[in-house]
C-alpha positions as a Markdown table, in Angstrom:
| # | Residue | x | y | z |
|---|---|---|---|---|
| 1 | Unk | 41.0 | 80.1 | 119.0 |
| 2 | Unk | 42.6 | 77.6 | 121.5 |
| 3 | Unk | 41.9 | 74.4 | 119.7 |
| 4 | Unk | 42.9 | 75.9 | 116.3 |
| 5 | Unk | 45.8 | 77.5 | 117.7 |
| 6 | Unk | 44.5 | 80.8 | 116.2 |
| 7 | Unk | 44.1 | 84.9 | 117.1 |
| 8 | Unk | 40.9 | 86.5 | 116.2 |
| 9 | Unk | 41.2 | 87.0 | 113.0 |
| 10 | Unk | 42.2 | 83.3 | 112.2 |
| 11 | Unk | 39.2 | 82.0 | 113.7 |
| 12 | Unk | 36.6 | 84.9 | 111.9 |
| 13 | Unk | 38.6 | 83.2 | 108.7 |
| 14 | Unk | 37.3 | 80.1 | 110.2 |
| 15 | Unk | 34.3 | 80.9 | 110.7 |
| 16 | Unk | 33.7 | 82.5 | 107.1 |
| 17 | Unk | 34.8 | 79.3 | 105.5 |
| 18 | Unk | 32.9 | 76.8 | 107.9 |
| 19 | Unk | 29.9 | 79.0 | 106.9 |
| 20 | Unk | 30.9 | 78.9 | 102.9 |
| 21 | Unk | 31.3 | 75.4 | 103.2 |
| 22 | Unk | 28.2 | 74.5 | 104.9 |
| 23 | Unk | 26.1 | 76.9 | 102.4 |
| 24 | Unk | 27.6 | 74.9 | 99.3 |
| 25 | Unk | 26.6 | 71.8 | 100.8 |
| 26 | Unk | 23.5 | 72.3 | 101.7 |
| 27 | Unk | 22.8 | 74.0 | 98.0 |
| 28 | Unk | 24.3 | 71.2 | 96.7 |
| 29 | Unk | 21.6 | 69.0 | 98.2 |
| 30 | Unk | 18.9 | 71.2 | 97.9 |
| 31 | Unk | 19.7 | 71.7 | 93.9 |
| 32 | Unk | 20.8 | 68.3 | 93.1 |
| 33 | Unk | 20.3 | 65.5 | 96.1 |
| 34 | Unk | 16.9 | 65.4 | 97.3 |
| 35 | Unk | 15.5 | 62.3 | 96.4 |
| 36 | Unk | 12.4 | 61.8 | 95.0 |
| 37 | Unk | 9.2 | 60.0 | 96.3 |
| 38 | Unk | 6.1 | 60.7 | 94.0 |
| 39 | Unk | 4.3 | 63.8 | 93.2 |
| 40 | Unk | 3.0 | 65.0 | 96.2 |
| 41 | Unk | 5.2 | 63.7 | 98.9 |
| 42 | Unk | 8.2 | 65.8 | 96.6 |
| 43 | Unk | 6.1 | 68.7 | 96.7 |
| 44 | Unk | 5.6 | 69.1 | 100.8 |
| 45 | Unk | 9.6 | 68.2 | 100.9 |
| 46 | Unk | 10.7 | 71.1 | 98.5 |
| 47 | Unk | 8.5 | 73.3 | 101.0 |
| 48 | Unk | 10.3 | 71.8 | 104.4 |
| 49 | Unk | 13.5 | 71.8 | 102.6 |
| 50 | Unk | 13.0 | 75.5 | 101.5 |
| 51 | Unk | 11.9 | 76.5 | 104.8 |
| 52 | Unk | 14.9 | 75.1 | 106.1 |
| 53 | Unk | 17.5 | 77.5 | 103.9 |
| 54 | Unk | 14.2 | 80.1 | 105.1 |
| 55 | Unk | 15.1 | 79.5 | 108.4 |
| 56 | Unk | 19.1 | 80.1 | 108.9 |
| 57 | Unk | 18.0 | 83.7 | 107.0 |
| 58 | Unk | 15.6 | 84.5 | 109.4 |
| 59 | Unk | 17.7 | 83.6 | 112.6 |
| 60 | Unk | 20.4 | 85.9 | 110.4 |
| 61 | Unk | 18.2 | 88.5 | 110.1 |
| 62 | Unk | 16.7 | 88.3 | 113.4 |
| 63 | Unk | 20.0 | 88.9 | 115.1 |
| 64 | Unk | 20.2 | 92.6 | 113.5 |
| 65 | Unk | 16.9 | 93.6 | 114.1 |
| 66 | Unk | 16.3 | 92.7 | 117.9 |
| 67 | Unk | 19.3 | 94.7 | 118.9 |
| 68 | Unk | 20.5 | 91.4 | 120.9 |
| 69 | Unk | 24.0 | 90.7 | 119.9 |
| 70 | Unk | 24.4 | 94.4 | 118.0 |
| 71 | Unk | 22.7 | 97.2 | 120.2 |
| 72 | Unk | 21.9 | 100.4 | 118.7 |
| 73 | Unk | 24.2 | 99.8 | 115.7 |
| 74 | Unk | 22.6 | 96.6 | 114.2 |
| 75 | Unk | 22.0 | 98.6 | 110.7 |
| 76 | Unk | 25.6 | 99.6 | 110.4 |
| 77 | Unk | 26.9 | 96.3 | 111.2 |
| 78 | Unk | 24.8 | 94.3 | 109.4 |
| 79 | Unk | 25.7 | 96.8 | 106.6 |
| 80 | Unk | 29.8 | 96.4 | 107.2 |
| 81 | Unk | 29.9 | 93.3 | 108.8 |
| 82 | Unk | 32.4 | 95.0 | 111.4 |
| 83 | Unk | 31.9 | 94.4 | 114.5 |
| 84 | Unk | 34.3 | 95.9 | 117.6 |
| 85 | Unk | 35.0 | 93.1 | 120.2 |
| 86 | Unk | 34.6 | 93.9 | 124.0 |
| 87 | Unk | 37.4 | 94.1 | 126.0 |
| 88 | Unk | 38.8 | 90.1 | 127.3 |
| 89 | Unk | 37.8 | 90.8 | 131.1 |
| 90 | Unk | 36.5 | 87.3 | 133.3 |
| 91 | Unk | 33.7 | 88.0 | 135.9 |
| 92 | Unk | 33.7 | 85.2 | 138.7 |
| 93 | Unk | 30.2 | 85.9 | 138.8 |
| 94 | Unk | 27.9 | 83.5 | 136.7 |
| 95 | Unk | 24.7 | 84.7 | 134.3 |
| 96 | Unk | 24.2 | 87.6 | 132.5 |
| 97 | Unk | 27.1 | 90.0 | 132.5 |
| 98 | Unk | 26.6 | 94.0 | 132.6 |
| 99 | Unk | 28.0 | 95.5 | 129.5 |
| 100 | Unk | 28.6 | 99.5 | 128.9 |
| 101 | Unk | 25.6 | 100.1 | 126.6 |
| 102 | Unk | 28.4 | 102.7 | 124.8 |
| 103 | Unk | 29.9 | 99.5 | 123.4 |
| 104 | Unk | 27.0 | 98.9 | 121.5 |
């Protein structure tokens, strides 16, 4: 938000499109780009590259299910995609900070 000169929901807008423009890249690649090296060296590639786009969904998926970032309300959030954002408090203290579990 500082560097972009941004509120909150400037850089969630920023985010979004980052995210959209990464996606049509690498689909871009995937679909039209990879280059090609024989039979079966193209086949284990289309399998790594396929696991790659297989594993940014996971590490999206994983995020709702262990209750990590979301708590208790991972299935509604992953269903809305809105989130509430803790209060802006600083700790002077360093590590892991003690959140309410109600804002979860």
């Amino acid at each position: 938000m500082h560097h972009n000169k941004t509120d909150v929901q400037g850089a969630m807008d920023w985010v979004y499109n980052y995210h959209k423009e990464l996606e049509a890249k690498f689909m871009d690649i995937y679909e039209n780009k990879i280059p090609k090296f024989g039979e079966v060296v193209d086949a284990e590639l289309a399998i790594y590259v396929d696991g790659l786009g297989n594993w940014v969904r996971a590490s999206d998926q994983w995020g709702f299910e262990s209750e990590r970032y979301f708590g208790k309300r991972a299935p509604e959030i992953q269903k809305t995609r809105w989130v509430t954002l803790l209060p802006k408090e600083r700790s002077d203290e360093i590590g892991p900070q003690l959140v309410d579990a109600s804002l979860l």
